[in-house]
N, C-alpha and C positions, 0 to 999 in steps of 0.2 A: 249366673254371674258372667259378666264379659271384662275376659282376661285382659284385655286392654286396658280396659278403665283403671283395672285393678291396678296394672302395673304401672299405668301412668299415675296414680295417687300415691302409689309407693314411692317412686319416685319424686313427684312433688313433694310428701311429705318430708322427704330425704332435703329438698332444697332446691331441685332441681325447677327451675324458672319457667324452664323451653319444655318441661313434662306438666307443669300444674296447665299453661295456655294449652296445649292436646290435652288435657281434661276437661278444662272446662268445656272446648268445643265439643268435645265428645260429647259431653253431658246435655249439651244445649240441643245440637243434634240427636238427641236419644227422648226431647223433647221436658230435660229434668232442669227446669229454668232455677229452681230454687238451688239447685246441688250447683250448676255454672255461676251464680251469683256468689255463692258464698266464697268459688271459690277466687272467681276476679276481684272479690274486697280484698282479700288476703294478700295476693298480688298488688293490686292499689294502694296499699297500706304498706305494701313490704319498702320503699324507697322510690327512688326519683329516674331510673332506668328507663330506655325507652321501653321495653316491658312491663313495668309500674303503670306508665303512662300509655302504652295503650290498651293496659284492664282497665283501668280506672276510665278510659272512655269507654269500651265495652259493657262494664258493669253500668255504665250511666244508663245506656242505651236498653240493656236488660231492663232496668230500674224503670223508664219509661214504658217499655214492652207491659212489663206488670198494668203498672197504669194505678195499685191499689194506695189505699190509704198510705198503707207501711212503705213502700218502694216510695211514694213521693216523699215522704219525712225524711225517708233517708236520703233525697234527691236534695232538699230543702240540707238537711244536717251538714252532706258536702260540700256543698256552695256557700254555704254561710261560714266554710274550715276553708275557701281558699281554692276547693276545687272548681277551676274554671268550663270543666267540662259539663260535670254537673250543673254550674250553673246555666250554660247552652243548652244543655238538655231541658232542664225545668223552666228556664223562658221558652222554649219549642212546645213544652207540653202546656207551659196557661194558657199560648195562645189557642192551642187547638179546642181546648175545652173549650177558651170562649165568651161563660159565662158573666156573673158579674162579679164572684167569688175572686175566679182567675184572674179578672181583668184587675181588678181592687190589688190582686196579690202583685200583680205586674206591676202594676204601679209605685209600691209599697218599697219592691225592692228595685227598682227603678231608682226611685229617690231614694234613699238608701245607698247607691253607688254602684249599683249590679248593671255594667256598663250592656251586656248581653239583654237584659228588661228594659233595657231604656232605648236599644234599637228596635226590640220588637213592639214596644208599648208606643214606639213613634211609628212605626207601621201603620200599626192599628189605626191611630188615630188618623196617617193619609187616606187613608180605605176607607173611613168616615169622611171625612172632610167637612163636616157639617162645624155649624160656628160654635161649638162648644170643645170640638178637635182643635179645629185653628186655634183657639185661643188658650188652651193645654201647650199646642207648639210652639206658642207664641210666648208663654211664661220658660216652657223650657230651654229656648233661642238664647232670651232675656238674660238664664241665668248663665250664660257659655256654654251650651252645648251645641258643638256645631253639627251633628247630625240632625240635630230639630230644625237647627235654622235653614241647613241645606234642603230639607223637603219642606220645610214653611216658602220658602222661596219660592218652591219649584210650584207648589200648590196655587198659590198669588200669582205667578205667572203662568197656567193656566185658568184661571180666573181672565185673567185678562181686563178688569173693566180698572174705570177710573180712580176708586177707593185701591182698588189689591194692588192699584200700577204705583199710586201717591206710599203706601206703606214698600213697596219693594224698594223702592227710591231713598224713602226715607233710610231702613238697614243698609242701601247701600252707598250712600254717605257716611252712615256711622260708620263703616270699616268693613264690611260684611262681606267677605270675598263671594258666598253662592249669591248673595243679592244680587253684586254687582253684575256678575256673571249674566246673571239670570235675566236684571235688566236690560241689559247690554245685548243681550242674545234677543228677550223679545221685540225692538229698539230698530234692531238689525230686520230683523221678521220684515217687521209694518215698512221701513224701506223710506215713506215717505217725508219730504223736509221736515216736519217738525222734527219727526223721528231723528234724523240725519244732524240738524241743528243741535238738539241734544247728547246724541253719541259724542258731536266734536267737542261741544262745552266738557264732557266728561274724559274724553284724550285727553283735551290741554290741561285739566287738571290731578292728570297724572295716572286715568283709569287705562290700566294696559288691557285690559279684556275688552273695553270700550274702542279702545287705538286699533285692537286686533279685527274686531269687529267691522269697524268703520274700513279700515283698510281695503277689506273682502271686499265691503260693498261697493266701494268705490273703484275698483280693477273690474267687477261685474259689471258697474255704469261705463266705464271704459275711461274713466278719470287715472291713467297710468301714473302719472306723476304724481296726484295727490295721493293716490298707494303707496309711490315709493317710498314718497319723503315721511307718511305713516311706519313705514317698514323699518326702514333705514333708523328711524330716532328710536322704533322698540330695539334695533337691532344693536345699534350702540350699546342702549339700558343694559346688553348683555341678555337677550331673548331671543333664544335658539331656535324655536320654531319663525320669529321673524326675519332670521339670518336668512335661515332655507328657504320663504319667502322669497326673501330681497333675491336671491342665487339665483332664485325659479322663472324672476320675471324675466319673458324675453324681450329681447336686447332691439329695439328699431335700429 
């Protein structure tokens, strides 16, 4: 018997918070996952302390270690009660598996609102990229999620060709801040008049990432002035990094 443990379960069982967490370690360390498990639930469950809260991530983390049927159920049972960690942990573990089980389950609670499944199932589908991904991102975008739209964006902009440049265009008309972004940014890249023609068309109608954009370019061609007066109008708008700009340009 090791008089430690002993004392520290006494203790726990007494009430004691700061003796059950040196149990459980102990136990984890003594390689007894099932005896540390039970006893981080109990702490997890015991209230909302930062103690509670970091069993209930430890226990999550155990629960994933398992890997087995029962630790995922119960992985699934907390996440589905609200616990946030758990459900970080069992998005972490579908991905890993992989599968089409996993991926289906990611999915599932994804749409469902399991906001952790629906960063990782947007992952996924960039690491694909293949047109049945894009067009998964493209429903998810659709429906206001702006993590889909921000890596649909980014995905289209590197695509690069005339179809992914006309749809980044299009989001970033409708309101799309990573579109606009994104097309702004590629816009800038290519440098060349059309390019340059379009960035301005998108300043004057009010695109500040476009304004920002065009600005650079234009202090790089050595157009000072039309930098400034870019600068100066974001700067008014109340745009701090185009204040610092305006401050930065040196003075002939």
């Amino acid at each position: 018997m090791n008089y430690s443990i002993l004392i520290y379960r006494i203790l726990a069982d007494a009430g004691d918070s700061h003796a059950a967490v040196r149990l459980a370690e102990l136990l984890a360390e003594r390689g007894d996952r099932d005896g540390a498990v039970q006893v981080w639930r109990t702490l997890a469950d015991a209230g909302n302390s930062d103690v509670n809260s970091d069993a209930a991530w430890r226990l999550a983390g155990l629960l994933v270690e398992r890997g087995d049927e029962a630790a995922v159920a119960e992985l699934r049972t907390r996440a589905d009660a609200g616990d946030w960690r758990a459900a970080l942990r069992l998005a972490g573990l579908l991905v890993k598996r992989g599968d089409e089980a996993a991926v289906a389950e990611l999915r599932t609670r994804a749409y469902a609102g399991d906001g952790f499944a629906a960063g990782r199932l947007t992952n996924l589908l960039v690491k694909r990229g293949d047109e049945a991904a894009v067009a998964e991102l493209r429903a998810w975008a659709d429906a206001g999620d702006w993590f889909a739209a921000g890596w649909l964006a980014g995905l289209l902009a590197e695509r690069g060709d005339e179809a992914a440049v006309t749809e980044l265009r299009t989001l970033a008309d409708a309101g799309k801040p990573y579109a606009a972004w994104r097309l702004a940014k590629l816009l800038a890249e290519r440098g060349d008049e059309a390019a340059v023609t379009e960035l301005r068309a998108r300043a004057d109608a009010g695109d500040s990432e476009a304004a920002k954009l065009l600005a650079g370019l234009l202090a790089e061609r050595g157009d000072r002035d039309g930098a400034v007066q870019l600068w100066r109008t974001l700067a008014n708008a109340g745009n701090p990094d185009a204040a610092w700009r305006l401050a930065s340009m040196p003075r002939r």
